[in-house]
C-alpha positions as CSV (number, residue, x, y, z in Angstrom):
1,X,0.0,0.0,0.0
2,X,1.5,3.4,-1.5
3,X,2.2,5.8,1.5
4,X,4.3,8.2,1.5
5,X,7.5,6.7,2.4
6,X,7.3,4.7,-0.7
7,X,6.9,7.5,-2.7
8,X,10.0,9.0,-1.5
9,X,11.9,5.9,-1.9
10,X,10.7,5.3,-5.6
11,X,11.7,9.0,-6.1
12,X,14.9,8.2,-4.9
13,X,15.9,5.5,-7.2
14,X,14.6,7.3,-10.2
15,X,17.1,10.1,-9.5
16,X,19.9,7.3,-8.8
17,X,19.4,5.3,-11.7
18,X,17.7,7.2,-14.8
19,X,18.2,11.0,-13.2
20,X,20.0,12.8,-16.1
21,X,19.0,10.3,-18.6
22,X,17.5,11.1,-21.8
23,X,13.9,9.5,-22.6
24,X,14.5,7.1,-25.6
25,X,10.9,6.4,-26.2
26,X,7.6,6.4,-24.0
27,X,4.3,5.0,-24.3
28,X,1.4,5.3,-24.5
29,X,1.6,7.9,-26.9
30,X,0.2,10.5,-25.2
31,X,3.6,10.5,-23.3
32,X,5.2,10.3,-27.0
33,X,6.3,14.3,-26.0
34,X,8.9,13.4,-23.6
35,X,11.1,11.3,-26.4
36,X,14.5,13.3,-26.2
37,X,14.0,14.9,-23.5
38,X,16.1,14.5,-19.9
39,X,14.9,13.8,-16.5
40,X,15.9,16.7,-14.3
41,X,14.1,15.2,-11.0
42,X,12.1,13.2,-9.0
43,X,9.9,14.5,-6.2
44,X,7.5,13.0,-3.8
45,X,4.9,15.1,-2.7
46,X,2.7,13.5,0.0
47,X,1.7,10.4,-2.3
48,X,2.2,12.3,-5.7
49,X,5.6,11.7,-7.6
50,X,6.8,14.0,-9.9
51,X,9.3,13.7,-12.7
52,X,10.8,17.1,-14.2
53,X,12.2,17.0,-17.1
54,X,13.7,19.7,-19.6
55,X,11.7,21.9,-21.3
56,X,9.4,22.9,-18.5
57,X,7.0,19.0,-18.4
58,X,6.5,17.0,-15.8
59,X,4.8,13.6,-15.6
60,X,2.5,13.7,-12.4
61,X,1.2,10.2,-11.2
62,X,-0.4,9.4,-8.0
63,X,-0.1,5.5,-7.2
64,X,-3.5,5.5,-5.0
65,X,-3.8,1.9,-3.3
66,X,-1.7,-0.2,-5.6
67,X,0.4,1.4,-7.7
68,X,4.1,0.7,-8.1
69,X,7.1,2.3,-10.3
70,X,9.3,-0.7,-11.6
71,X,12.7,-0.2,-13.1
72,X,13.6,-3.0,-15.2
73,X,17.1,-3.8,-17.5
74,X,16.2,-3.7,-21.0
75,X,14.8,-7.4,-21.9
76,X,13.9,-8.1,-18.5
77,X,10.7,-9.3,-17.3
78,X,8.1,-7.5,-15.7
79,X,6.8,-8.6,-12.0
80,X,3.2,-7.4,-13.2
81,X,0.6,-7.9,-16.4
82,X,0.8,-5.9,-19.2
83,X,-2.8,-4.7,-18.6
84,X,-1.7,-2.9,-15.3
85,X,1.0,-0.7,-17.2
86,X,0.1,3.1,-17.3
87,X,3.6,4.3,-18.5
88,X,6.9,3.1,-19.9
89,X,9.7,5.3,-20.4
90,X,13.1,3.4,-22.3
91,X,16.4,5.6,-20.8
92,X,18.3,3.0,-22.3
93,X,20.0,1.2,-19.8
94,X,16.8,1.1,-17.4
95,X,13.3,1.0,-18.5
96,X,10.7,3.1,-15.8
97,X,7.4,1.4,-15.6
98,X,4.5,2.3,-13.9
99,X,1.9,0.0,-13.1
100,X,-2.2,0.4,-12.0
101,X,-1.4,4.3,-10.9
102,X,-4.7,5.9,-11.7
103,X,-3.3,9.8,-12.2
104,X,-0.7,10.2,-15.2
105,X,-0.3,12.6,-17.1
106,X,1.9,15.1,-18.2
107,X,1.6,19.0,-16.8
108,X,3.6,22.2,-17.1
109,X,1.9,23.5,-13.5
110,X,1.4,20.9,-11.0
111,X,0.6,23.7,-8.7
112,X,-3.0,23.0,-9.4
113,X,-2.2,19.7,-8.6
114,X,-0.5,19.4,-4.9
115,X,-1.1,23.2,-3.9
116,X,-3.5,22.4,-1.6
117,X,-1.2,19.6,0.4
118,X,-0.1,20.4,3.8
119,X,3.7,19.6,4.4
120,X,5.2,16.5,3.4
121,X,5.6,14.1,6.5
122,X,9.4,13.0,5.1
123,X,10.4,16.2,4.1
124,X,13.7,17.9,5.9
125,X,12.1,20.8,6.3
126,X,8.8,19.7,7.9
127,X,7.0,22.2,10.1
128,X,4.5,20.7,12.8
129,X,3.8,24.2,14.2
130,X,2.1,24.3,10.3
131,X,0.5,20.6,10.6
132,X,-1.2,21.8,13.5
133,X,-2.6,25.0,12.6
134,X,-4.2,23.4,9.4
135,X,-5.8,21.0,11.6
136,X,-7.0,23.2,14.3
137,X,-8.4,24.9,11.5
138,X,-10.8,22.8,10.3
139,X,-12.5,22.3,13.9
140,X,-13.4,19.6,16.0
141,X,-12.9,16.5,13.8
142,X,-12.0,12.5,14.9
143,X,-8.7,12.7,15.0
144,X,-8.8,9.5,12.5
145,X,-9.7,11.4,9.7
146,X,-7.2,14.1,10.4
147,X,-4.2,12.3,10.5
148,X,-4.7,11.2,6.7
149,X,-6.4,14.3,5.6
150,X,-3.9,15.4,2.8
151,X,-4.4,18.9,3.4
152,X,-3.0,18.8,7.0
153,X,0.2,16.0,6.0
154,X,1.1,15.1,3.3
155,X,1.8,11.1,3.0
156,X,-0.2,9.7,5.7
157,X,-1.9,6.9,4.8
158,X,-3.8,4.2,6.6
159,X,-1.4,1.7,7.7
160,X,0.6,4.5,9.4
161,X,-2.8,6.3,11.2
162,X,-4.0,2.8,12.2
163,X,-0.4,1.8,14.0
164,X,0.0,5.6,15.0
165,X,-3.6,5.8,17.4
166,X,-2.9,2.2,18.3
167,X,0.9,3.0,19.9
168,X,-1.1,6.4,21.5
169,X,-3.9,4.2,22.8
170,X,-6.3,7.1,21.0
171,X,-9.8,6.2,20.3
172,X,-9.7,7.3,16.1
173,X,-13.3,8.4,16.4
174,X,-11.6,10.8,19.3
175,X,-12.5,14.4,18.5
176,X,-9.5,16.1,18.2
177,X,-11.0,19.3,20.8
178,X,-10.2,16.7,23.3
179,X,-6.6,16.8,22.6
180,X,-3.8,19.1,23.4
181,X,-1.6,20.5,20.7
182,X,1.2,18.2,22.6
183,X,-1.4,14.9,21.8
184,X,-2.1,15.7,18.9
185,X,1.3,16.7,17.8
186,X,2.8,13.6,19.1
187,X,0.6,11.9,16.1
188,X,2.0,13.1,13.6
189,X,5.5,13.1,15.3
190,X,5.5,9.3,15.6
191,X,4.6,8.8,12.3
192,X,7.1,10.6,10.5
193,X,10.2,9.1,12.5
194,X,8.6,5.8,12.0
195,X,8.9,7.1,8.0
196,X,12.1,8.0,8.0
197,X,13.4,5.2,9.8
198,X,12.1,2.8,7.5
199,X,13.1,4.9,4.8
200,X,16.8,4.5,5.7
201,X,15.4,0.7,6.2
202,X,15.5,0.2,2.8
203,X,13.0,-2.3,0.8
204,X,12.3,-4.1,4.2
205,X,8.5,-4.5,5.7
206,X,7.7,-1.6,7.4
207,X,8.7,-1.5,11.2
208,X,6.7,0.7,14.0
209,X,9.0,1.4,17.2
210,X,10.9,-1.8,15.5
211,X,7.9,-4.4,16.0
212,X,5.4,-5.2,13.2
213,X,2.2,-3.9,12.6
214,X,-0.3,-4.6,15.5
215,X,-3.4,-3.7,14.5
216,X,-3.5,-3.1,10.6
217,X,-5.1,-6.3,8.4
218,X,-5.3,-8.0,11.7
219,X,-9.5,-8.1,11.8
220,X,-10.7,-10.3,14.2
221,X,-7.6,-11.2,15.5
222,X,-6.3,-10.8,19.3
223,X,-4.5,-7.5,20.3
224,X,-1.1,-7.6,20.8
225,X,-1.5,-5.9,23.9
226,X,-4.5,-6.8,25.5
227,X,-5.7,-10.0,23.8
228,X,-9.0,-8.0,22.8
229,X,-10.2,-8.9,19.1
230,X,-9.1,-5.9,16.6
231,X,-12.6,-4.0,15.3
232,X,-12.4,-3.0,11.6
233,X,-15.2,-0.1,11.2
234,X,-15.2,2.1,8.3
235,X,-14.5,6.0,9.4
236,X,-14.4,9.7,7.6
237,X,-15.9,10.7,4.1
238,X,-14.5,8.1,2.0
239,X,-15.2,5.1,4.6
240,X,-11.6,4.0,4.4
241,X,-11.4,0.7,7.2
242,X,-9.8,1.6,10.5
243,X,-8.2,-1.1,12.5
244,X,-8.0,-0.5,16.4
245,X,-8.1,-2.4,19.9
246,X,-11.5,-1.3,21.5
247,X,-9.8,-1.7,24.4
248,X,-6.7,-0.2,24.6
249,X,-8.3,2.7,22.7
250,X,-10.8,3.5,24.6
């Protein structure tokens, strides 16, 4: 599952492999404009990658729930059908290939198309003081549904919240007028040196305070903690499925 951590890592390996590189070919044709012309970056934004190249375009994709950049040698097979691929760019000695990302396409201004996150959860510069302003100013929310609200932090996703309120003990239906700055702060906190530690982790399952995940996919299953059977209910506008321990967060 795509979260921001991924992103950065896949950004990262574009820039170390194919950063520089001249675009051989691309496909589908609609990406047939970038044929000549270099790669000049890679940037994650929250769960958005974005690859500069000269000449002022920039492919914008968002992988959503299962989409994955491959780089592959020339002749090499692909680890996913044919039908899933969205975009293949040939540098030559690497091929990039993105699979089942529902966003590509190409832009000049991708203002219009990350302006409104809030700051990226793995960025060096990342300013909490500015995470929690954007969520005090929405109101009283569950404090669930802030933690992955793009427009607060960028890159949260739902594997991350679930692990996050679990390790807090907070209730994700909690309103977040019933926490402190400090509480709610801690949130978002946890989860970004949980990022960048598994960041520097490499390709490795995701670690949380170095133990696996507790609560995430683990429906119906006892609680690491307290031997209570994880609840999956579904929370927030888009009734994405939270995992939690009624008991220990109560």
């Amino acid at each position: 599952m795509p979260e921001g951590d991924t992103v950065w890592r896949t950004a990262a390996a574009l820039r170390e492999r194919v950063g520089g590189r001249t675009v051989l070919a691309a496909r589908p044709p609609d990406l047939a404009r970038l044929r000549g012309r270099a790669l000049e970056d890679a940037e994650a934004a929250g769960k958005h990658l974005l690859l500069r190249f000269t000449g002022g375009l920039v492919l914008h994709s968002h992988l959503r729930m299962r989409g994955a950049w491959h780089l592959y040698r020339p002749g090499e097979g692909w680890r996913r059908p044919d039908w899933q691929v969205r975009a293949v760019l040939d540098f030559g000695p690497w091929v990039a290939v993105c699979f089942a990302a529902p966003v590509m396409e190409l832009v000049r201004d991708v203002r219009a198309r990350v302006g409104h996150l809030g700051p990226d959860v793995c960025a060096p510069d990342f300013q909490l003081d500015l995470v929690l302003a954007r969520a005090r100013a929405l109101g009283p929310r569950p404090v669930g549904e802030l933690v992955v609200d793009q427009r607060i932090c960028a890159g949260i996703g739902n594997v991350y919240r679930c692990e996050a309120l679990w390790e807090l003990r907070l209730d994700p239906w909690r309103s977040s007028d019933e926490l402190s700055d400090e509480q709610l702060g801690e949130v978002f906190a946890l989860v970004r040196s949980w990022m960048l530690a598994n960041l520097r982790g490499g390709a490795a399952p995701r670690r949380f305070s170095g133990r696996p995940a507790a609560v995430h996919g683990r429906g119906g299953r006892p609680c690491p903690r307290c031997g209570a059977r994880v609840r999956v209910r579904p929370l927030g506008e888009h009734a994405r499925l939270v995992y939690h321990c009624p008991t220990c967060q109560r």
